[in-house]
N, C-alpha and C positions, 0 to 999 in steps of 0.2 A: 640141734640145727647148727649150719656152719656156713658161713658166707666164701664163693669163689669169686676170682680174678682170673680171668684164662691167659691176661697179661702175666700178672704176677707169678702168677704159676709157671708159666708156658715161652716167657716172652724178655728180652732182654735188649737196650736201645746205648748207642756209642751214640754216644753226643759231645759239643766241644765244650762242655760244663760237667759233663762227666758221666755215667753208666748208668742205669736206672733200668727198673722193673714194670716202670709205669711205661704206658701209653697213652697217655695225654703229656705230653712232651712240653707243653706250653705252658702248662701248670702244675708242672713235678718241680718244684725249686726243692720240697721236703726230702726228696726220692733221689738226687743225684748223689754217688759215691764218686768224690774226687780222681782225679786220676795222679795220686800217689800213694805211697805205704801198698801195701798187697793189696791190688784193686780188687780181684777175683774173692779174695780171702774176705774179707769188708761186706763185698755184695754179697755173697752165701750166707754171711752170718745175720745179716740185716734182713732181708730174703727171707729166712728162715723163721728169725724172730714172726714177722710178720705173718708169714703163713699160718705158725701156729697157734698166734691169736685168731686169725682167719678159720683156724677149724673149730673154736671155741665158741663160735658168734659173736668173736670182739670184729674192734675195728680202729684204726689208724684215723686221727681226725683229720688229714688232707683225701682218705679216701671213700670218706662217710659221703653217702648222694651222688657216688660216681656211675654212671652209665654202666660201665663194665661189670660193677661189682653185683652176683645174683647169690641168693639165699638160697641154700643147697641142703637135703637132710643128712647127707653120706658126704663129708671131701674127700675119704677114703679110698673113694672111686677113682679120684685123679693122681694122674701123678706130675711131678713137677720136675721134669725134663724140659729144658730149653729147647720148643720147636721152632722159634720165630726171634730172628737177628733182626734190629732196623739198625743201618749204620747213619747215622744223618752228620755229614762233613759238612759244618755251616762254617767253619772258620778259613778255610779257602777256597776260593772259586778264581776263574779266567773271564767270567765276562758278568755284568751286572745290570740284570734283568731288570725294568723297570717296574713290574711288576712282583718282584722277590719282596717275599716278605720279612728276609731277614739280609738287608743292605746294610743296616749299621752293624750288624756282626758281620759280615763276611768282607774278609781283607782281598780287595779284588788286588790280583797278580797272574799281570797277561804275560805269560810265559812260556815256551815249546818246551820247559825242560819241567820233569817232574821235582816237587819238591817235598822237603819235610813236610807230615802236617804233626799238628799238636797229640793226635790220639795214637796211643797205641796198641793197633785192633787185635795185630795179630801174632803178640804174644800174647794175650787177655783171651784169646778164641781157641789155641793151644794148652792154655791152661784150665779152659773152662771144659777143652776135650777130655786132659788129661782128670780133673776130677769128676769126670762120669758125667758130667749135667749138658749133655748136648744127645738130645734127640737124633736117631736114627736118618727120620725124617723131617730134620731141620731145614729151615729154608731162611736165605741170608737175601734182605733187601737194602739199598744205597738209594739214599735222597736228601736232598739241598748239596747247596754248595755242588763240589766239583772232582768225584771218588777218585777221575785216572792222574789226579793231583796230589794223590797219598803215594809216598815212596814205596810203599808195601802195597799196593795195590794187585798189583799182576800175583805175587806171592799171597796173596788171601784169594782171590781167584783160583791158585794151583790147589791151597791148603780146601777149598769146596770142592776141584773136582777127584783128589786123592779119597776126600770120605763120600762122595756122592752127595753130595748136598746144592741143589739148586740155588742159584742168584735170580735176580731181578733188579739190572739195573738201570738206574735212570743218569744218564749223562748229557751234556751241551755238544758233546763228538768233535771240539776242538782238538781235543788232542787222540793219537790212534794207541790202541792198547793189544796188545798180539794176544795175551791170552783170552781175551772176550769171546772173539771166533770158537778156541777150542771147549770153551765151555758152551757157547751155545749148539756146538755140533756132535756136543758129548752126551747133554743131559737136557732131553726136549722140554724139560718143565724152567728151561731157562730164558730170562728175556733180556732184551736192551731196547731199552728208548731213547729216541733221540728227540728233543726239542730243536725245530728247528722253526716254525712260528711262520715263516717269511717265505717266499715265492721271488723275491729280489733282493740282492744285498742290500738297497739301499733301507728297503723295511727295515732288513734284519740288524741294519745297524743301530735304528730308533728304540729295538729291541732291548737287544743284547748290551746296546754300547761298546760294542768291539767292533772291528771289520774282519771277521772271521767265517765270513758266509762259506767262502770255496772251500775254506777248509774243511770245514764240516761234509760239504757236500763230496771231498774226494776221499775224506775219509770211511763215510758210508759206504761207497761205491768200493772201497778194497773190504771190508766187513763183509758184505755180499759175496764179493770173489771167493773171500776164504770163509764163507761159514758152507757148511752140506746143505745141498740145493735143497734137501727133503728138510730140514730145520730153516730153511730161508725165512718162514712165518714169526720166527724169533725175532727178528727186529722190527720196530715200530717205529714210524715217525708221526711226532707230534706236531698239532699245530691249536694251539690257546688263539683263540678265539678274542682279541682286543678292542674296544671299541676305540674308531678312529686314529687305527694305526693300520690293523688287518683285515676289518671288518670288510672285505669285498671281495665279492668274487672274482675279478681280475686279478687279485692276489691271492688269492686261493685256487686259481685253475692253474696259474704258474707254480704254485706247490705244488701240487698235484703231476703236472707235466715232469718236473724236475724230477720227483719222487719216482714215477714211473721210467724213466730216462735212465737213472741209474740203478735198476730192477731192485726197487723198494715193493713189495707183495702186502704189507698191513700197515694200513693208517689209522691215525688215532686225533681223533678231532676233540678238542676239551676246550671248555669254559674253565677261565682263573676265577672263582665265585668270589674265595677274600676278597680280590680285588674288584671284582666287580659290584658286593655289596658297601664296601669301604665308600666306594669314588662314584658311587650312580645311585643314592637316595635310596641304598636297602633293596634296588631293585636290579632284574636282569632284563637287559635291554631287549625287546622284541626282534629286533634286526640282529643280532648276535644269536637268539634263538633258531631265528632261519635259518640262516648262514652255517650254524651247525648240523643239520638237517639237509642243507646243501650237501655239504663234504658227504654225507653218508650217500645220497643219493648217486650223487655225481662216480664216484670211486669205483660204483658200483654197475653204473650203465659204461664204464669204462672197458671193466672186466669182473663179470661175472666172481670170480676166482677169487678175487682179491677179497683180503679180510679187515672187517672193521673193528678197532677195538675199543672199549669204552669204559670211562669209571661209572658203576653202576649209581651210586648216588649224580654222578650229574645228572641221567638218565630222571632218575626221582624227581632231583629239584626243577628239570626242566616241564616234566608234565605235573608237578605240584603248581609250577609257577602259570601255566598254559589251563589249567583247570580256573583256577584264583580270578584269570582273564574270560573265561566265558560266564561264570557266576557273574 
């Protein structure tokens, strides 16, 4: 017998504490490879070590009882090419979500000019090409903090679409990024989302704590111009779900409006759950329920056409939480 990790095997995360295999991010303090001395070189040998207690039915005592981790008779069968990047930039961002749940790490710096950040993705992604450990059909994701704030940004976007390799990024669209466009017009398995949460600046400033509404919104509206009409379904905007900030629908039909205004095609309606099990007694408020259920409705007797897109576990926890209520 031999125990997998389809993370460990499969899966590799840039964080601003440093590189790791795991995906539980929040509880890998064991699992971060700093980022100095040969990062690449450290992780594969760590990596490795691990794996091949992993085909022995050992196991690492931070990864004993892990969700991930399944009892396998054959590891043989896999192989352990990197299919899955997560880059998660939490050490800088331009606006500060009240809802973020990582405020005390992220150094907010409201700035039009891109800047250094701490990691460096994409020498670490070049090298992980050059020693063969990058999947064919890799696919590179960006979350937290603030990706088109990384100086190398646009240049990790050209370095995806030189090998074919699909992004999914999630960004606040304060600031405008030129190669975004060409990779969502290049490689239909590509996304961008934008959080924009609000229907009026003045929301979005309770939000965000920036004043950066138009921005966003003009920058969407050139994203559009320049992505291929037949990939236009590549961008999504989001709108999190708050209680007593956006919980209404006269702010959610003025999203809606705006969105449609400047030929937005897929919406993406989400409940913040951390935060709503954190700050609401463990529970998810019934009028936030609606009102999620609204957006889809609504969007939809707009124009037929238009697509909804959703995280499937919200989906879960809202009819887990909706069943809970008729019992």
């Amino acid at each position: 017998m031999a125990k997998h990790c389809e993370y460990l095997n499969n899966g590799i995360t840039f964080h601003h504490k440093g590189i790791t295999f795991c995906n539980t991010v929040w509880n890998a303090e064991n699992s971060y490879i700093e980022y100095k001395g040969n990062v690449i070189k450290n992780f594969i040998e760590k990596r490795n070590k691990i794996i091949s207690l992993m085909d022995n039915d050992g196991c690492i005592p931070y990864c004993t009882n892990c969700l991930y981790l399944k009892q396998v008779e054959n590891s043989s069968i896999f192989h352990n090419k990197i299919k899955n990047i997560e880059i998660y930039h939490w050490n800088e961002c331009n606006c500060a979500c009240y809802y973020c749940s990582n405020r005390n790490v992220t150094k907010l710096k409201i700035t039009n000019k891109k800047i250094n950040g701490q990691i460096s993705i994409l020498k670490n992604l070049k090298e992980l090409k050059k020693a063969g450990l990058l999947d064919d059909n890799l696919e590179i994701h960006t979350h937290g903090g603030e990706p088109t704030l990384l100086k190398e940004f646009g240049d990790i976007i050209k370095f995806a679409i030189k090998h074919k390799y699909p992004m999914t990024i999630l960004s606040n669209g304060i600031l405008y990024e030129k190669n975004i466009p060409k990779i969502l017009s290049r490689m239909p398995e590509s996304y961008l989302t934008i959080s924009l949460d609000a229907g009026t600046r003045e929301t979005y400033k309770k939000i965000k704590r920036v004043d950066k509404f138009y921005d966003v919104i003009k920058n969407v509206k050139r994203y559009i111009s320049e992505i291929d009409d037949k990939f236009s379904y590549n961008l999504l905007m989001k709108y999190i779900i708050l209680k007593g900030v956006n919980d209404n629908k006269e702010e959610i039909d003025k999203w809606i409006d705006i969105c449609v205004s400047i030929g937005v095609k897929n919406f993406f309606p989400s409940i913040e759950f951390i935060y709503e099990i954190n700050n609401h007694n463990n529970s998810i408020n019934p009028n936030i329920i609606e009102l999620y259920n609204y957006i889809k409705t609504k969007v939809k007797e707009i124009n037929p056409k238009f697509r909804l897109s959703k995280y499937d576990f919200v989906e879960e926890k809202i009819l887990k939480y909706q069943s809970y209520n008729i019992r």
